[in-house]
C-alpha positions as CSV (number, residue, x, y, z in Angstrom):
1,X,71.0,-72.6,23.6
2,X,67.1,-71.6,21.8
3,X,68.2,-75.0,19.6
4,X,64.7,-76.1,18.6
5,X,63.1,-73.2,19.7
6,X,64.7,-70.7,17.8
7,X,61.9,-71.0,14.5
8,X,59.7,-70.3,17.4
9,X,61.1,-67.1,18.8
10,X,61.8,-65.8,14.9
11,X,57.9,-66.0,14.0
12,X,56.5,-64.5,17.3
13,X,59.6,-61.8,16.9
14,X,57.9,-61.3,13.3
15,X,54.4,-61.6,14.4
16,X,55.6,-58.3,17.2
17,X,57.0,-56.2,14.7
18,X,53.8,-56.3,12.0
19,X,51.4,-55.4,14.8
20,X,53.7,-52.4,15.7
21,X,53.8,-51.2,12.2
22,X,50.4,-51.9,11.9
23,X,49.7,-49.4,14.8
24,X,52.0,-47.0,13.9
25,X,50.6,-46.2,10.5
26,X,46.8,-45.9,11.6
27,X,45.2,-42.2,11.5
28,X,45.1,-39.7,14.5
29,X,43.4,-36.0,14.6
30,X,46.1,-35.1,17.6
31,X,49.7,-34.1,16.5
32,X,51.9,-36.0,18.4
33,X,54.7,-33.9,20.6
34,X,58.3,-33.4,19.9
35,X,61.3,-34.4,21.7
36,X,61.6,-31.4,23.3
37,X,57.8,-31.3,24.5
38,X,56.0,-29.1,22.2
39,X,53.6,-30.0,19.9
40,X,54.3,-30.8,16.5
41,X,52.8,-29.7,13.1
42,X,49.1,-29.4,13.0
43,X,47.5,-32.5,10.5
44,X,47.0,-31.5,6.7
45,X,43.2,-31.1,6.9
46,X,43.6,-28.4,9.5
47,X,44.6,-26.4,5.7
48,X,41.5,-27.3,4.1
49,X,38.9,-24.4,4.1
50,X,35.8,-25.7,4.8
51,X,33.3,-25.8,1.8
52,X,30.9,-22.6,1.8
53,X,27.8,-22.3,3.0
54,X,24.8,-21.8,1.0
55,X,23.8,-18.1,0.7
56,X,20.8,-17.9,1.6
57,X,18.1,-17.6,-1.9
58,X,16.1,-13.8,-1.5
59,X,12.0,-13.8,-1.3
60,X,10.1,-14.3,-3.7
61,X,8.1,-11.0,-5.2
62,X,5.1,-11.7,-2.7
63,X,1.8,-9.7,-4.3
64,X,-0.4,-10.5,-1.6
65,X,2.0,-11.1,1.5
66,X,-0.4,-10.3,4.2
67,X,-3.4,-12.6,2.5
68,X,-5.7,-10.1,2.1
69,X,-9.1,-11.8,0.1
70,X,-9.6,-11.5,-3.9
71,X,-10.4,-7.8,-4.5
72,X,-11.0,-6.2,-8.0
73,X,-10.6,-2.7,-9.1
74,X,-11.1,-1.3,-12.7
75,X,-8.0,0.8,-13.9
76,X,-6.9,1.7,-17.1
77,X,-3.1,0.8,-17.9
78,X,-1.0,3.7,-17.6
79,X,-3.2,5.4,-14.1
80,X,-1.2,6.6,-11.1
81,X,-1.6,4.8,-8.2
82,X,0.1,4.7,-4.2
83,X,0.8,1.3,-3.1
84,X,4.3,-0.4,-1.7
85,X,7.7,-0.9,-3.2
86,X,8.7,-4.5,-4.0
87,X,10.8,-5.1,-1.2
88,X,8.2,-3.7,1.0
89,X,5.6,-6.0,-0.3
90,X,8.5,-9.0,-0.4
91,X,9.3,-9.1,3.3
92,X,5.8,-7.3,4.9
93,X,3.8,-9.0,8.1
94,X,1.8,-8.0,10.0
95,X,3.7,-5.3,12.3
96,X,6.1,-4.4,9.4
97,X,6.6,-1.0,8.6
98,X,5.2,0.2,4.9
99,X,5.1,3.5,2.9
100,X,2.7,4.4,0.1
101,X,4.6,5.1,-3.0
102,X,3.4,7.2,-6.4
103,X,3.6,5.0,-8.8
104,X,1.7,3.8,-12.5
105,X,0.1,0.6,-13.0
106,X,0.9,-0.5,-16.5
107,X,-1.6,-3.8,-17.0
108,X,-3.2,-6.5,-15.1
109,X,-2.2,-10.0,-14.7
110,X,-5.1,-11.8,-13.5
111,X,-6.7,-9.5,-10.7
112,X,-3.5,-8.2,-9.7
113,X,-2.2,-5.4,-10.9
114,X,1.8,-5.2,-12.8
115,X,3.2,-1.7,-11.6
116,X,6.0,-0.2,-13.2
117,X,9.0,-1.0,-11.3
118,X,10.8,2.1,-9.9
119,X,13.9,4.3,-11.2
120,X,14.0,2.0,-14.5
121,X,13.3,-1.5,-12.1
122,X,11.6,-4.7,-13.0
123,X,8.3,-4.2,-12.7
124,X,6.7,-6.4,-10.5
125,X,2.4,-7.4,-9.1
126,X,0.5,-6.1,-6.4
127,X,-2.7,-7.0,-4.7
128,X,-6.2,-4.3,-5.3
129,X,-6.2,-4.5,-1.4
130,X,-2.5,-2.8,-1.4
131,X,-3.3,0.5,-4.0
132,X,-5.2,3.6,-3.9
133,X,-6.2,4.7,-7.3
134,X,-5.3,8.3,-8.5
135,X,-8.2,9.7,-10.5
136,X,-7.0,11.7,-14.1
137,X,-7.8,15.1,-14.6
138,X,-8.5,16.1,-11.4
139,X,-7.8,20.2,-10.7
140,X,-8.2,20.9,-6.7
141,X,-9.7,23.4,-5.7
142,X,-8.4,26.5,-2.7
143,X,-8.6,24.7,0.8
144,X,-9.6,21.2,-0.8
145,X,-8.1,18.2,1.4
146,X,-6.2,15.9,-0.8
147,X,-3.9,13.1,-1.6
148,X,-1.0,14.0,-3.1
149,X,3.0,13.9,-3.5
150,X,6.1,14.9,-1.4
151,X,9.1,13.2,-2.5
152,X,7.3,10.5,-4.1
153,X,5.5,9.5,-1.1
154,X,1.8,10.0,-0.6
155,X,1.2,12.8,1.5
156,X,-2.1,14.7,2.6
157,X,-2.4,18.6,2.2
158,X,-4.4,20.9,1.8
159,X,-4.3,23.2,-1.4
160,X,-3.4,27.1,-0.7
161,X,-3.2,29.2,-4.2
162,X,-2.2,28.5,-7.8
163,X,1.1,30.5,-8.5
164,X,1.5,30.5,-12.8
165,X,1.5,26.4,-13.3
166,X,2.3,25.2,-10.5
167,X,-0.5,24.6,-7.3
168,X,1.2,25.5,-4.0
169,X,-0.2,23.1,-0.7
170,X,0.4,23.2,3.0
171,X,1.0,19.6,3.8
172,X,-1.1,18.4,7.3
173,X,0.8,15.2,8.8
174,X,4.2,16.8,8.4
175,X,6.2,18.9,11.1
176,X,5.3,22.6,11.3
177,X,8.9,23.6,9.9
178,X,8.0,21.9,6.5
179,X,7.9,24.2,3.8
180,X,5.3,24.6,1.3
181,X,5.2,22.8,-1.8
182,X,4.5,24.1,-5.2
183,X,3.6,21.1,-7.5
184,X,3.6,21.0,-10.9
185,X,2.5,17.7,-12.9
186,X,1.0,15.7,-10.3
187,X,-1.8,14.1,-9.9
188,X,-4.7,14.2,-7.0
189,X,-6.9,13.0,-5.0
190,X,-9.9,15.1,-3.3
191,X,-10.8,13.6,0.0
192,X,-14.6,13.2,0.8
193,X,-15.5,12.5,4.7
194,X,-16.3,8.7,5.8
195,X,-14.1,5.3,5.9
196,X,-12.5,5.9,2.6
197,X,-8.9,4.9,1.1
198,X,-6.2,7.6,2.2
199,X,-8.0,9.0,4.9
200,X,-7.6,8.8,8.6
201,X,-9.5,7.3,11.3
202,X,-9.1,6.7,15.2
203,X,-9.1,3.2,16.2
204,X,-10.1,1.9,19.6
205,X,-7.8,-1.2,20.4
206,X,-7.0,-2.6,24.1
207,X,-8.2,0.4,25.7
208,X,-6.5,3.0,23.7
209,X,-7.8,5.0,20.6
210,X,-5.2,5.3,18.3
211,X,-4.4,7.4,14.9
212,X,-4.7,5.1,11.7
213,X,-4.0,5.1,7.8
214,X,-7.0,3.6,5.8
215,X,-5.7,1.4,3.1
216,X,-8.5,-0.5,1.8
217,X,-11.6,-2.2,3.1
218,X,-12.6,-6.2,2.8
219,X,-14.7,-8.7,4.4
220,X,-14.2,-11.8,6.1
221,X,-16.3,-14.2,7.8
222,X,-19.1,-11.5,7.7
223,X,-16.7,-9.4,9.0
224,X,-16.2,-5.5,7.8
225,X,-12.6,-5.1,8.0
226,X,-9.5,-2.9,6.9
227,X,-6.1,-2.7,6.2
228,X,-4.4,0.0,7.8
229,X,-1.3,1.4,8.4
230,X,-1.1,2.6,12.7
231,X,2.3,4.3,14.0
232,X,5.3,4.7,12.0
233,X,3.6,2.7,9.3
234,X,3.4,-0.7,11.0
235,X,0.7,-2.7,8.8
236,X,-2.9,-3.8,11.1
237,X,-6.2,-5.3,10.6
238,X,-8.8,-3.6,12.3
239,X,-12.3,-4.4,12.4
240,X,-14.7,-1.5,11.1
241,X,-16.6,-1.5,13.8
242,X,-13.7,-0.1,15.5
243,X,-13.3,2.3,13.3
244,X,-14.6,6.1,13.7
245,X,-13.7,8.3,10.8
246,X,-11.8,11.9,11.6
247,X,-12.7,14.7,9.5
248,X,-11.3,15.6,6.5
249,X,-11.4,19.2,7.6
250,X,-12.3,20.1,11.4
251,X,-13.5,23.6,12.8
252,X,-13.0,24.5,16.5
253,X,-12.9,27.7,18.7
254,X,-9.9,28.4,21.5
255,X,-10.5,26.7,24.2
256,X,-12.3,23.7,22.9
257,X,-11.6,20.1,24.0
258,X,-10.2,18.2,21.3
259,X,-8.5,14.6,20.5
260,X,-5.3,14.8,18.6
261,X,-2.6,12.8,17.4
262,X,0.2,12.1,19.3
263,X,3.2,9.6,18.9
264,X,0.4,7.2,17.5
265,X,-2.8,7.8,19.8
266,X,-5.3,9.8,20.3
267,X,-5.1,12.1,23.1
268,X,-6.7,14.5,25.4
269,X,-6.2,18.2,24.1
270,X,-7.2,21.9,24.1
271,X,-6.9,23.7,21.1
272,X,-5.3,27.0,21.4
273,X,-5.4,28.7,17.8
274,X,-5.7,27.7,14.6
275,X,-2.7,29.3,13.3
276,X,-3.2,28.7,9.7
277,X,-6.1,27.1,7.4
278,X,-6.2,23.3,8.0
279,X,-2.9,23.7,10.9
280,X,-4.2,24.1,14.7
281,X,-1.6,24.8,17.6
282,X,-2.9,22.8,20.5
283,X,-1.6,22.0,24.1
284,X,-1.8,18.1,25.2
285,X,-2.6,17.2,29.2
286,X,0.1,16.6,31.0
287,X,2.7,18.3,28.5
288,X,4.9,20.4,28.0
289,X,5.0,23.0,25.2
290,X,2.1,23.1,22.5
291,X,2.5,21.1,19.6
292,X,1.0,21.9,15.7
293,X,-1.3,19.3,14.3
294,X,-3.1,19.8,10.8
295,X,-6.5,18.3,9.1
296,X,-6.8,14.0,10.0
297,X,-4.5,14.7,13.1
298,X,-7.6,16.3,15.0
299,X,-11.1,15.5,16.4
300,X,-14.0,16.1,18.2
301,X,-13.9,13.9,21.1
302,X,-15.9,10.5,21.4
């Protein structure tokens, strides 16, 4: 009956078929569903792991993270110092918290200085603007304020009595419950009153006067400036003018009006005793019991 027509329907028959295999064998992200309604094997790249991720690459040792400008010091190779661990120095801003460290300067590369890396590290540069020196053959004296060690971190004290070869101190900017230390092959640092490196200073800032670290001093623009260290160690600019030293050593009677440090600031007080040389029991406005604060924690008022 398709006669003449049959070559007809055979190539459009043909034609049908190569477009459904054509279709049929083109790539799809879905798995198509069973018979029975549930889906069937998820595709092959659905195994694949995904490549990994680039770990991120660490800092780069950072001598002068917070840009302080080009200081010089003079220091012989081989002189303690307290400045900042690498990975301080590697991730510090402004805000960051930072700890002075005892540590020895071995050399100089350019102006900074290469500091001996700690417990057998790399050692590694630092900016002047981020190190107190440590003088050599210094030998405090009974009752001298100074810089010195607890634990490897810079501490201030105040020296009590030599006991054989050891010096025994009362450290000031520690809890009262501290015990004494008896130090033996350490070196010091005798503080002397004024804006110096290491000692203390109350800083007026948005309305508030509050209890600061001297680091080192700078200028820029004209400008008298420091780098500090403010509550818990957070790093700060301040300019000097700001700046009014506190005592290395203080003298009061009970019952005098006094500023002290407290939780960062300096507040309001009235000192009660001074139970101890350089360590003064006082009782803050508004508080509760009375609280011990030693030499650089306490001041006349302004």
């Amino acid at each position: 009956m398709l006669g003449p027509y049959r070559p007809l329907v055979r190539g459009l028959f043909a034609a049908a078929l190569l477009a459904a295999c054509s279709s049929g064998s083109s790539t799809t992200t879905e798995a198509a569903p069973s018979a029975s309604g549930s889906p069937g094997p998820p595709p092959l790249g659905s195994f694949i792991a995904p490549s990994p991720t680039q770990p991120p690459q660490p800092k780069s040792p950072q001598p002068n993270p917070l840009g302080l400008p080009p200081r010089k010091i003079k220091l012989d190779p081989g002189r303690r110092v307290f400045t900042f661990s690498e990975p301080m120095l590697t991730n510090a801003r402004i805000g960051s918290t930072l700890v002075l460290y005892a540590a020895t300067a071995i050399g100089f590369d350019g102006d900074d200085l290469v500091i001996e890396g700690q417990s057998g590290g790399p050692s590694y540069k630092v900016h002047p603007g981020y190190v107190i020196p440590v003088p050599d053959n210094v030998k405090p004296k009974l009752n001298d304020a100074v810089l010195t060690e607890w634990n490897g971190v810079m501490k201030h004290a105040v020296v009590r009595r030599y006991v054989k070869d050891r010096i025994a101190v009362r450290y000031t900017d520690m809890e009262a419950r501290a015990p004494e230390g008896l130090l033996k092959g350490v070196r010091w640092v005798k503080q002397v009153n004024g804006l110096e490196p290491g000692n203390y200073a109350a800083h007026r800032q948005e309305g508030e006067v509050r209890h600061v670290l001297l680091v080192s001093p700078f200028e820029a623009g004209g400008v008298k400036r420091w780098f500090c260290l403010g509550f818990g160690g957070a790093a700060l600019i301040a300019d000097e003018a700001d700046l009014q030293p506190i005592p290395i050593k203080w003298k009061g009677k009970p019952g005098a009006v006094v500023w002290a440090e407290w939780a960062g600031t300096m507040r309001r007080a009235v000192m009660q005793s001074e139970t101890e040389p350089g360590i003064f029991t006082v009782k803050f406005e508004r508080a509760g019991k009375p609280e011990v604060v030693g030499y650089g924690l306490i001041m006349d008022p302004l």
